[in-house]
N, C-alpha and C positions, 0 to 999 in steps of 0.2 A: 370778229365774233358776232354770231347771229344774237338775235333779240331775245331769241328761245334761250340760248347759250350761256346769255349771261344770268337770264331768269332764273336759269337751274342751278346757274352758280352762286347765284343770291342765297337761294332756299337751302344750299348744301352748308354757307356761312354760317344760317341763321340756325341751323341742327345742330351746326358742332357746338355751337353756341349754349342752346341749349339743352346739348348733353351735359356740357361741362360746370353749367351749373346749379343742373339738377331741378327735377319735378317741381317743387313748393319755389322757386327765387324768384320768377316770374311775379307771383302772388304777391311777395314781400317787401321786393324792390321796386322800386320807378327808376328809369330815365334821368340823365341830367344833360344839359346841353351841352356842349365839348363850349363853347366859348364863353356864355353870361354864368354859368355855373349853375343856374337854374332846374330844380328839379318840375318833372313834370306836372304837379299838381298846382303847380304854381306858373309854368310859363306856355302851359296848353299843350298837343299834343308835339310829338317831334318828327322831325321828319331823318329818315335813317339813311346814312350813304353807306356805300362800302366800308368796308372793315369795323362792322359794328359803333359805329362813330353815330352819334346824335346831335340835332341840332335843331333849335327852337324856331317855329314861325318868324316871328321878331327879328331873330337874327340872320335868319336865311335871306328875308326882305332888305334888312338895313345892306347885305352885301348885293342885293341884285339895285338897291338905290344907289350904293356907292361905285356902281358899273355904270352907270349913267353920268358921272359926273367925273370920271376918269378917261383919258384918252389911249385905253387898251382897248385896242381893235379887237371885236368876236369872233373872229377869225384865228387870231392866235388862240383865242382860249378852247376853241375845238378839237387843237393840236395837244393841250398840255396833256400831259404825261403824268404830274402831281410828282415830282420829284424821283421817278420809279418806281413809284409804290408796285407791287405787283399783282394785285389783287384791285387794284383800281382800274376802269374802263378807258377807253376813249370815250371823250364827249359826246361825239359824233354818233356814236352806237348806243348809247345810253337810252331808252325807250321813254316816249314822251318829250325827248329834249325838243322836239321841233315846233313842240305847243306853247312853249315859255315866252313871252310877248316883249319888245323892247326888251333885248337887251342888248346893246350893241358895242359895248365896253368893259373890262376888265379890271379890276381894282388888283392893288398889292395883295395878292394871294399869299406874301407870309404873315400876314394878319388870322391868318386862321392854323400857321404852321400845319399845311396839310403833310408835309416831308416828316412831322412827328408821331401820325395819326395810328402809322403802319406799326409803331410800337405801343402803344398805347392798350391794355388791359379792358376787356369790356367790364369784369367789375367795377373800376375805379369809375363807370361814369353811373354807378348803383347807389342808391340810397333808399334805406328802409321806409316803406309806407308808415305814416302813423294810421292807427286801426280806428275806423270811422265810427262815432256814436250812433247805438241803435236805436230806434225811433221811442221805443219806450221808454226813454229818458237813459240817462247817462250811469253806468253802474261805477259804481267805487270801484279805481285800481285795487285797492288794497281790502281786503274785507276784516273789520275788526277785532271777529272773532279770530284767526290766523296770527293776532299779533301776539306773543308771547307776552305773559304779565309781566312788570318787573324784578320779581323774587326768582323766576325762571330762567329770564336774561342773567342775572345777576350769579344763579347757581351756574349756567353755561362757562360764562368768565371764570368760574372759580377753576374749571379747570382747568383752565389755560395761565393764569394770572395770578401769581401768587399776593396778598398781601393787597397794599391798595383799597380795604375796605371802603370807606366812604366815597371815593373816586367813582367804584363801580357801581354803589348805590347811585350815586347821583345821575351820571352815565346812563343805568339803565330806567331809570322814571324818567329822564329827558327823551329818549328814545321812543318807547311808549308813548308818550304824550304827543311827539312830534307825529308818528304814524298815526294816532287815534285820530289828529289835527288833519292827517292828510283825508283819510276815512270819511271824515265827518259830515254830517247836511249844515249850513250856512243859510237851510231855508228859512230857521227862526231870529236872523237876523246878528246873531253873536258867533264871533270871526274871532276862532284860537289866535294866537300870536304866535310864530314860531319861539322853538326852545331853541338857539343857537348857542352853543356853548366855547368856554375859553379854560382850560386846562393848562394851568401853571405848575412846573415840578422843573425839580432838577434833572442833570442829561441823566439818559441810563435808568430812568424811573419806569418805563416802558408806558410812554402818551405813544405813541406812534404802533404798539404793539398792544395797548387797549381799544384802538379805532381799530386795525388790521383786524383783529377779533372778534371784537362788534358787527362789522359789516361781513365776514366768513357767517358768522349766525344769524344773521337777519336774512343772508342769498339777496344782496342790494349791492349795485356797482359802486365801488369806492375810488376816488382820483385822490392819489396825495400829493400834496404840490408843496414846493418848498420856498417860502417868503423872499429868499435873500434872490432869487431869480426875477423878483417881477420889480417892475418899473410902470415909472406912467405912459399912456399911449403915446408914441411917436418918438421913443427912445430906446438905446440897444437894452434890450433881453425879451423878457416872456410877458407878452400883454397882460394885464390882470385877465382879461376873460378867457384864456389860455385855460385855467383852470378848470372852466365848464367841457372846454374841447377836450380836454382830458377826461372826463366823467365821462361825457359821451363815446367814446372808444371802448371806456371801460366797460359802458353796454353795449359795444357792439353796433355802434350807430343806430340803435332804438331807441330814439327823443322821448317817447313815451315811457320806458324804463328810466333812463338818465333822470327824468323829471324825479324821480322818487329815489335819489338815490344818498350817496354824501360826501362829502370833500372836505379831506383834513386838508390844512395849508399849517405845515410845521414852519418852527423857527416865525414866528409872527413878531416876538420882541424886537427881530431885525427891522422892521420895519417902522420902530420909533419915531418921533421926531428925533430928527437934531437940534442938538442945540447951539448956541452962540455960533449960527450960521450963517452966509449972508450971499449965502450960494441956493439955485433952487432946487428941495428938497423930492428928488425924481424917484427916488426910492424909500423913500420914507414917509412922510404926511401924505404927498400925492398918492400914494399907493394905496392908503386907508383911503381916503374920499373915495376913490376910483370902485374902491370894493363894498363902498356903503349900497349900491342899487343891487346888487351882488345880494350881499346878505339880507335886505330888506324883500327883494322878490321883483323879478323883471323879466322879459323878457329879450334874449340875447340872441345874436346872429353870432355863431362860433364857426368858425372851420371845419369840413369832419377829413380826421385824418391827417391834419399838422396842428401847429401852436401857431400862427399865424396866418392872417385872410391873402390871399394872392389870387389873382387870376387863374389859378389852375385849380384851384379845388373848389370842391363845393361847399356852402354854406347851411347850415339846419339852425332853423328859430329853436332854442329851448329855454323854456319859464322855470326861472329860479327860485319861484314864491315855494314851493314844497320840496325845493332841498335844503337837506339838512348839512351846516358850515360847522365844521369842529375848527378848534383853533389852537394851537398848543405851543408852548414857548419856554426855554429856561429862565427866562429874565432874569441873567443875573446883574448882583449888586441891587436888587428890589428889595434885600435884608436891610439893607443901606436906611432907602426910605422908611422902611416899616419902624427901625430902630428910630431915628427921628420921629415919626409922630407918638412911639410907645414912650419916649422918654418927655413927658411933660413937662414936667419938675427941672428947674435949675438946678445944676450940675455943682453948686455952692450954697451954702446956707442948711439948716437943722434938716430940710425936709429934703436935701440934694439926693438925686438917683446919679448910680453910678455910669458912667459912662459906658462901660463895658458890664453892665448886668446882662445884655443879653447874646453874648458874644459866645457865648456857648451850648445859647439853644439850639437843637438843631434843624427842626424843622421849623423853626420862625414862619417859614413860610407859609405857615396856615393861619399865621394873623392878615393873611391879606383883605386888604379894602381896594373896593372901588376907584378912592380918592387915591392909596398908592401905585396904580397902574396907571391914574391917569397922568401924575405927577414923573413919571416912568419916561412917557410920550407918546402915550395911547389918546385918540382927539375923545372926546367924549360922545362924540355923533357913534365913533366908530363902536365905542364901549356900550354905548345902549344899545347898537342891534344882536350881544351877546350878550344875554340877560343870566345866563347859569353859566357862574364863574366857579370853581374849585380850583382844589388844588390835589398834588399829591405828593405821596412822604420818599424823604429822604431814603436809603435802603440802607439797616445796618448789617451789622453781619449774620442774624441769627436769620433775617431775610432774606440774605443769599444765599445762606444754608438750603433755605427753603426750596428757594429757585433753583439749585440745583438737582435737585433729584423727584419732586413732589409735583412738578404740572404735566402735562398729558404727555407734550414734546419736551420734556426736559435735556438739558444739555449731555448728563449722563447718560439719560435712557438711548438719547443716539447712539452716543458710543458704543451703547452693551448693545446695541442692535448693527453696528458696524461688527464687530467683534463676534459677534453671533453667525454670523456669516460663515466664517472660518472656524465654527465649532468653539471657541472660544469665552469661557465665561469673565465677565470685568467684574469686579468687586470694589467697591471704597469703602475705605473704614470712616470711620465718625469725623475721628483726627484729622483725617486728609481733608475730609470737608470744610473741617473749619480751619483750617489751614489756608485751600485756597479761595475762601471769606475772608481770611483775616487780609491775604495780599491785595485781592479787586479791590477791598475797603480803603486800601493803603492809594491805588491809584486815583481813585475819586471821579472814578468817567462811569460810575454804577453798575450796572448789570453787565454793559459790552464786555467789561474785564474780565468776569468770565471766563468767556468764551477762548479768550488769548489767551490766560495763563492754564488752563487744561490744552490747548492747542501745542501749546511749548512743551508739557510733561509728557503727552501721550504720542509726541513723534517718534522718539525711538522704540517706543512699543509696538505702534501698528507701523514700522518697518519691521521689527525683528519677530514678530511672530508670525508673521505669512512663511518665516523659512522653517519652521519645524514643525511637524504633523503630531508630536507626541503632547505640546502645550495643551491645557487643559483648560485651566485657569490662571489670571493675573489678579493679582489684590494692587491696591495703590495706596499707598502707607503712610503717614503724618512726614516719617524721615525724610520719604524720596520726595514730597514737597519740600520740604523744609532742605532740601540739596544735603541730607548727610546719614541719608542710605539708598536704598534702592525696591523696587516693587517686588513683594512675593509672587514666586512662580510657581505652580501647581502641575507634576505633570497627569499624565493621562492615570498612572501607576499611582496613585496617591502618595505619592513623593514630592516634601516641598524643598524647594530650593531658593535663599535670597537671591536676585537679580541681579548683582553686584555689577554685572558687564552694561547692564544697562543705565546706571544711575548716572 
């Protein structure tokens, strides 16, 4: 192949290349070396081989160093072939090769896996520019006035969130305050403190689906990470700083979004101390210490694009100081504690509290302190980098009443929107509501129960109403919950009929 030949062949690469992806990615993305990981801004320009593959100064030398000190003859390596790639040259033909000075030796060439090059994605060696500050000083990500008040945030949640009053109050002035913090000048010398928050409630109280909520209305990338996966570095599961590489994803590999965004890490009670232990504590204490630089503000070298640093992928610096750490956890048995410091008074004598006075409250859990979380086995390094602790309420039945039919996506309103499909109107009467309130109640796993016990009543329905064109309406009756009748049928003729076949 002539000089010209391959030239044209280059340039044909380089088109389809960037056809595929597209006028702005150029702009967006940089370069990453195929072997240090290093993106361009960082390890100078690259130099481009075949098959869209990059490769950093630095390291192009360290291998024409390591030909030097190897006893592969240059001769063979004018012959290599690269594993068959098909799109790769002979050496020989390559333009300019006859200018390269001393080189007269060949190093282990599966150090660069050139036999994997040929598969290898020109995306995956892309990574997002961060967008450069403009001379006239630096303008705020985030502009102030953009950020909704808290009475606003707060009216948003309501229609998604039934109940949880003070949760969502609190929620949303943390919120507020954290972005106004991010906004802010620090020219006059006074430096917010992050609002980091810790969200105590039992399962099914929806902590998981007041973050999910909050971060849909603020249009901020959310990473939820779950406690009981992470360990201390150099042990099997999920690094702690796994959690940022997940945020980062979440925007899309834009370090500069990421920067402002937030990361619930549920199930955090799992990560207590142990106690009467005398084994080392790799998922527990270790794991809070590990997350204190985390929560305090750092910056961190994460992965983009796995949960783990390896040789293959690339690395982006992102600073932790302006995101925002939600924290949430059942802790149970923290009644335990609470009851202990509530009961003072010796359990004998004129002035004795009963042992059991509060063994029937139900949401005890809003007496929580500080001191009960720490006593729990929370370190208190780790408790003071989450300064806004709540809580949230138990769910009775008259709030899962609620939950059913009264928030924006309510579980009903699905249904009647599945159902609707097929011309079909769904109706529930009062009774059946509190019906299947009274059974979720009975389960004690909160709101998820729900979801199952309407899943159970409504399969023989939307099987047997797709087969007849004349249904109209379904009603769902106190009885056919309560297993001792069955849903009214409605047909098109305003003829009603019990279900009976269905119950």
């Amino acid at each position: 192949m002539s000089e010209k030949e391959l030239l044209s062949e280059e340039k044909e690469d380089e088109a389809a290349v960037k056809e595929q992806q597209g006028p702005g990615d150029e702009e967006e993305y940089e370069d990453i070396c195929y072997i240090c990981r290093r993106p361009e801004s960082k390890a100078g320009k690259m130099i481009k081989i075949p098959n869209q593959i990059c490769i950093c100064a630095d390291c192009m030398q360290k291998t024409f160093d390591s030909m030097n000190q190897s006893g592969f003859p240059m001769g063979d390596m004018m012959n290599l072939n690269f594993g068959g790639m098909p799109n790769m040259p002979n050496m020989q033909n390559m333009p300019n090769m006859q200018n390269i000075p001393n080189i007269p030796n060949m190093p282990n060439i599966s150090m660069i896996h050139l036999s994997d090059l040929q598969n290898m994605m020109p995306q995956s060696q892309k990574l997002k520019k961060k967008k450069k500050k403009e001379k006239g000083g630096e303008k705020p990500v985030l502009d102030i006035k953009s950020i909704p008040a808290p009475h606003k945030i707060k009216a948003s949640l309501d229609d998604f969130v039934v109940g949880q009053e003070y949760a969502k109050k609190v929620m949303s002035v943390a919120v507020y305050n954290h972005y106004k913090r991010v906004a802010s000048d620090n020219g006059d010398g006074v430096e917010i403190e992050k609002s980091n928050m810790l969200m105590i409630g039992p399962t099914g109280s929806g902590k998981t689906y007041l973050v999910k909520t909050l971060a849909k209305l603020l249009d901020v990338p959310l990473a939820i990470a779950d406690a009981t996966s992470l360990t201390e570095a150099g042990y099997i599961g999920d690094d702690i700083e796994s959690v940022v590489s997940k945020l980062l994803a979440a925007a899309e590999n834009d370090v500069e979004r990421a920067e402002h965004g937030i990361i619930f890490i549920d199930e955090i009670d799992k990560i207590a101390k142990k106690k009467n232990t005398h084994q080392r504590d790799v998922s527990g204490e270790s794991v809070q210490q590990g997350m204190l630089k985390l929560l305090e503000g750092a910056e961190i070298e994460v992965p983009v694009g796995a949960n783990s640093k390896n040789a293959m992928v690339p690395l982006a610096t992102v600073n932790t100081k302006d995101i925002l750490f939600i924290c949430g956890g059942a802790f149970p048995d923290l009644e335990d504690i609470i009851k202990e410091r509530l009961n003072k008074h010796s359990s004998m004598g004129f002035r004795a509290d009963l042992k059991d006075k509060y063994d029937k409250e139900e949401n005890l859990i809003k007496r929580v302190e500080v001191e009960d979380v720490r006593k729990y086995g929370m370190i208190p390094e780790f408790l003071g980098r989450l300064p806004v602790i709540f809580t949230l309420d138990a769910l009775d039945e008259d709030m899962m009443v609620r939950i059913l039919n009264e928030p924006r996506n309510a579980i009903i309103k699905q249904y009647q929107k599945l159902l609707a499909m097929d011309e079909v109107k769904l109706v529930f009467e009062t009774g059946a509501l509190q019906a299947i309130a009274r059974k979720a109640k009975e389960k004690d796993v909160g709101a998820r129960a729900l979801r199952a016990i309407i899943e159970e009543f409504m399969l023989d329905i939307m099987y047997e109403i797709p087969k007849d064109d004349n249904i109209g309406m379904v009603t769902i009756t106190k009885e056919y919950i309560e297993n001792t009748g069955g849903p009214v049928i409605t047909m098109r003729g305003f003829m009603t009929l019990p279900g009976q076949g269905m119950a």
